[in-house]
C-alpha positions in Angstrom: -75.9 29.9 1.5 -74.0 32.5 -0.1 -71.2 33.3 1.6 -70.0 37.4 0.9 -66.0 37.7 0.3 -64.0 39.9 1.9 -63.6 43.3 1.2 -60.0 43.8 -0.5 -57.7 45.5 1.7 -57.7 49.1 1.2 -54.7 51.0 -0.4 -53.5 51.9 3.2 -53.3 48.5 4.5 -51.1 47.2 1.4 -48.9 50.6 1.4 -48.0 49.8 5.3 -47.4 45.5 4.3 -44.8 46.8 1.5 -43.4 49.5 3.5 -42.8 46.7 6.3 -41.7 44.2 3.8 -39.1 46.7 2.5 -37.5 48.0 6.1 -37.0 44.1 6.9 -35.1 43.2 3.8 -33.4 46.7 4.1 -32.0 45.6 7.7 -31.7 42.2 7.0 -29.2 43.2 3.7 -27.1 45.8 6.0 -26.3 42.7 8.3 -25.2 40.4 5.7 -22.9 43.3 4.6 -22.0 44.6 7.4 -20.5 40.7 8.9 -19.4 39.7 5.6 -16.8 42.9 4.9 -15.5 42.3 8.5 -14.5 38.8 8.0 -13.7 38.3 3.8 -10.5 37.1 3.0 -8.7 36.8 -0.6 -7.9 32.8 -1.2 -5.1 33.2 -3.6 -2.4 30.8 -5.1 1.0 33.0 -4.7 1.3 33.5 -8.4 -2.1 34.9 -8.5 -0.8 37.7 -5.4 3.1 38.2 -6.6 1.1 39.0 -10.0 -0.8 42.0 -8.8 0.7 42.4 -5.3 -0.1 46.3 -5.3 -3.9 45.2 -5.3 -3.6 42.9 -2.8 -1.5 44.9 -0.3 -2.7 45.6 3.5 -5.9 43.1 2.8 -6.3 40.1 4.0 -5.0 37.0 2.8 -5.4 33.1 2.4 -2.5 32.3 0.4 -1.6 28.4 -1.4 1.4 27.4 -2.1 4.3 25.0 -1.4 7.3 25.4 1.3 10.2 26.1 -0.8 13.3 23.3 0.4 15.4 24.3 2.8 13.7 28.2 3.0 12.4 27.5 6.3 14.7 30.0 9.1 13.5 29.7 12.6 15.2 32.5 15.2 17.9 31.4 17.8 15.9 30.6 20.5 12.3 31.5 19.3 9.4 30.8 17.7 10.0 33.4 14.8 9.8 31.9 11.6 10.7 32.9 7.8 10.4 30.8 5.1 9.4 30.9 1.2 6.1 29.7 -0.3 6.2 29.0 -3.9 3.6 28.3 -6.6 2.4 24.5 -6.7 3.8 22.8 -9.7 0.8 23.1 -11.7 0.2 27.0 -11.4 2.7 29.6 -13.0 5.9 29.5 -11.1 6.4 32.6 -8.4 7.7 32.6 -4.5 6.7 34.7 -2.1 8.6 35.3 1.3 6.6 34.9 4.4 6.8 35.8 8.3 5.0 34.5 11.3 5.9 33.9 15.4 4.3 30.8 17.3 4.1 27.5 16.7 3.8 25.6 13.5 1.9 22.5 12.6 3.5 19.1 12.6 3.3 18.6 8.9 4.8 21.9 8.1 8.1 21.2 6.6 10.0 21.8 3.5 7.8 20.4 0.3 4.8 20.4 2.7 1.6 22.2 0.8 0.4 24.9 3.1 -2.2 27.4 3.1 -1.4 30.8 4.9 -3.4 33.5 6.9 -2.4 37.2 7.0 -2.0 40.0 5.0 0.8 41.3 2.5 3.5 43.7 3.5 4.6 46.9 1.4 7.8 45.0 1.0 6.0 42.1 -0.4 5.7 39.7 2.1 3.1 38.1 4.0 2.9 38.7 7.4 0.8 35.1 8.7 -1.5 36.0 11.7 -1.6 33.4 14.6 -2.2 30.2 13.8 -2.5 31.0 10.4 -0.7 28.1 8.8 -2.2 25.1 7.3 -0.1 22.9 6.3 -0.9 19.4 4.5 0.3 16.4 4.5 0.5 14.5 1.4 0.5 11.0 1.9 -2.3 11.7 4.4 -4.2 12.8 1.6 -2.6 10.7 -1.3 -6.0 8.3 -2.1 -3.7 5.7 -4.1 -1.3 5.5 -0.8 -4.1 5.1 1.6 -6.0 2.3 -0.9 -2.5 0.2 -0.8 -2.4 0.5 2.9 -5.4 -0.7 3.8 -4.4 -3.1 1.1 -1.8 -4.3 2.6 -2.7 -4.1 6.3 -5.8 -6.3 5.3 -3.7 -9.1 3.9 -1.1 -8.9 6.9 -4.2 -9.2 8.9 -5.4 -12.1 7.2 -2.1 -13.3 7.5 -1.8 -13.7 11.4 -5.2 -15.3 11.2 -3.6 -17.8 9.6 -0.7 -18.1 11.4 -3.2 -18.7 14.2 -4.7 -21.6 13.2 -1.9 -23.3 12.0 -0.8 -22.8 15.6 
């Protein structure tokens, strides 16, 4: 029982596989470019944008920094917001002015770290799209603080227990 192998494919057949193989990864890389230049943002800290700010103007923007105390200027009777981000304390120091209209998170105060959306003005400022602040909220995030509270709100709860019994 001998069994005969295949003939290979002739020089045609493999010609038309790798012209096929090619025009699918040719498509398939004009997507991935195509969605990924629409939607690409810069994630800068503001030292990194007030120190080449002519590169970064008209793109967009993520920007991380720190709510300057007492920058924060809200508009008689609107939601029109200015306010000053400046470098967190472990990047070189730099501030950056920044605009933006609706409304802002509840952590978004002065001191508060924040992470802002938009693009950078020609006269250096960042104009935040909608909803395009993040702002965090430290003790939220703080692991120490949250280890002592659960700490301590174990132990108070082991406390009433106690007081139950005794009653």
């Amino acid at each position: 029982m001998s069994a005969e192998a295949p003939p290979p494919p002739s020089r045609k057949t493999a010609l038309k596989i790798l012209a096929t193989v090619v025009v699918i990864g040719g498509a398939i890389a004009v997507l991935l470019t195509a969605s990924i230049s629409k939607g690409a943002e810069y994630y800068k800290f503001v030292d990194e944008v007030m120190s080449n700010a002519d590169s970064f103007r008209g793109k967009k923007l993520q920007v991380h920094g720190v709510v300057s105390d007492g920058s924060i200027e809200q508009g008689r009777g609107t939601l029109l917001y200015r306010f000053k981000i400046q470098s967190r304390p472990d990047r070189p120091p730099a501030n950056i002015t920044a605009t933006y209209e609706g409304l802002v998170p509840d952590t978004f105060k002065s001191g508060a770290e924040v992470i802002v959306r938009g693009t950078l003005t020609a006269d250096n400022q960042i104009a935040v799209i909608p909803d395009g602040i993040m702002a965090k909220c430290p003790s939220k995030y703080n692991a120490d603080e949250q280890a002592a509270q659960k700490q301590k709100g174990s132990s108070a709860a082991a406390g009433d227990v106690a007081q139950k019994i005794k009653l």
